[in-house]
N, C-alpha and C positions, 0 to 999 in steps of 0.2 A: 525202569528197564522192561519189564511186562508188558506196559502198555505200547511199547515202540516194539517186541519181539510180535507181540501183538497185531499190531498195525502192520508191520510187515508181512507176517501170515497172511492176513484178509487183503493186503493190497499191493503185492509181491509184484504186481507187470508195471503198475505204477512206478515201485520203486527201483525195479530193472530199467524203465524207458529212463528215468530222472538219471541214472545211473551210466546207465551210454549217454544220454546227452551231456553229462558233465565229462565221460571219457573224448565225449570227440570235440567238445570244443576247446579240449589241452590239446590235441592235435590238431584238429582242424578249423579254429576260430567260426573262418568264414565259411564250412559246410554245416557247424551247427548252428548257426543264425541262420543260411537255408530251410534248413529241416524244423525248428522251432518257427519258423515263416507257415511253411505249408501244413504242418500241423495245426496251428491258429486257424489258417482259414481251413483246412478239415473240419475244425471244430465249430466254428462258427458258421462254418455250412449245416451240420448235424444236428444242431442247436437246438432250432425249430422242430423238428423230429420228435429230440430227446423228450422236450418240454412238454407236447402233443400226447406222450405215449405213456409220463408219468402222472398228467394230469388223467389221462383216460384210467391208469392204475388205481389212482386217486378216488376216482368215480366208482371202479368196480367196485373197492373194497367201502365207501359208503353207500352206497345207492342199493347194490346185491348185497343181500346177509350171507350169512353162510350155510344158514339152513338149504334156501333157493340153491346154492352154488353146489351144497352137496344132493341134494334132492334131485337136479336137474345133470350136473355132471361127476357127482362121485357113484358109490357104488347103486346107489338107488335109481339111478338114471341108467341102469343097464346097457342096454344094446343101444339102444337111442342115444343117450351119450354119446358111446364110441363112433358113431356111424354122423352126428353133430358134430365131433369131432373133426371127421376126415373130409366135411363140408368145408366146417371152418378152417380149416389149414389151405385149401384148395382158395377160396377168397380171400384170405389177408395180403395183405399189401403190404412192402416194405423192408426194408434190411430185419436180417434175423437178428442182429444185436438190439434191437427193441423190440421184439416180440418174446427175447426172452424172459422181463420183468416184468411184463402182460403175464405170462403163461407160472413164471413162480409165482405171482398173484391169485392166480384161480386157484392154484393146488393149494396154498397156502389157507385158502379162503372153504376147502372141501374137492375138489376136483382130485380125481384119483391120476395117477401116473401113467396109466392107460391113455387116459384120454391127454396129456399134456404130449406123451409120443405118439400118438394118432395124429394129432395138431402138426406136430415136426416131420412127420412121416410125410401127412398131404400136402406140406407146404412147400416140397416140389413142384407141385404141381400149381402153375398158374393158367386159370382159365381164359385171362386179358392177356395172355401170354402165348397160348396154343396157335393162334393164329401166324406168329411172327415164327416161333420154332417151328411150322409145318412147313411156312416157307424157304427156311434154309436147311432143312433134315428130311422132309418131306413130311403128309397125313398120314400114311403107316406107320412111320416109326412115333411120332408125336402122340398119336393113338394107341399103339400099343406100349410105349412107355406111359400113358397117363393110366392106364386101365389096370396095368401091372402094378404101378405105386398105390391105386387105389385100394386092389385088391389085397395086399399085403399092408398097407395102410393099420388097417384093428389088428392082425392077427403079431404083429411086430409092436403094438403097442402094450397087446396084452404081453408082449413076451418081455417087454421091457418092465411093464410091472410087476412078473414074476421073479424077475433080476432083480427088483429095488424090495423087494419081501414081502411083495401083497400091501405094502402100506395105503 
């Protein structure tokens, strides 16, 4: 019984989505064979991604120690951190739901909290991106929104590590 209270804790939208799907195919047979359709291929579109970003997980946590990870992005890494930080959020590529188990990797591995929300702060901002948003927002607003996430970028990262207790 534990381990099923358990399981259910840690995998709660899992067990919510299982939960609608078995509610709507007593009612609606044929919208849940729809919806169980296009979720298969959601998923099997995402696959490759997935695969891509746990092997690269994989990598960090053999390839970087934790010394290097804390050395370079926790607190020893000071300002330069934070500031690598708001780089690297501005380059990455990709849906946020895999950069989140990249970024609990780092921290996990020594990377302080600062810099995991400096990462999420700048990762508004796409540079292979600016181009296309000036065109339909215009270069004022593109440029003054990328400069303003930039600039708040550390100072909201720090502020978030002061919320999570300096850890």
């Amino acid at each position: 019984m534990r381990a099923l209270a358990r399981f259910v804790r840690h995998q709660w939208l899992l067990v919510l989505a299982l939960f609608l799907l078995g509610w709507v195919f007593s009612v609606a047979p044929s919208k849940a064979f729809e919806a169980l359709e296009v979720s298969v291929r959601s998923f099997l579109q995402v696959l490759p991604l997935i695969t891509a970003i746990m092997g690269l997980v994989g990598l960090i946590q053999g390839w970087l120690s934790r010394d290097f990870i804390a050395r370079v992005l926790g607190r020893e890494g000071g300002t330069k951190a934070l500031f690598l930080a708001a780089i690297s959020g501005m380059v990455l590529i990709g849906p946020a739901y895999l950069i989140f188990p990249l970024l609990m990797t780092i921290h996990r591995q020594g990377a302080r909290w600062a810099v995991i929300a400096t990462v999420l702060f700048s990762y508004a901002v796409k540079i292979q991106m600016l181009p296309l948003e000036a065109g339909y927002l215009g270069w004022r607003f593109s440029l003054a929104r990328t400069l303003l996430t930039l600039l708040f970028a550390v100072p909201v990262g720090l502020l978030v590590e002061w919320m999570m207790g300096g850890e």
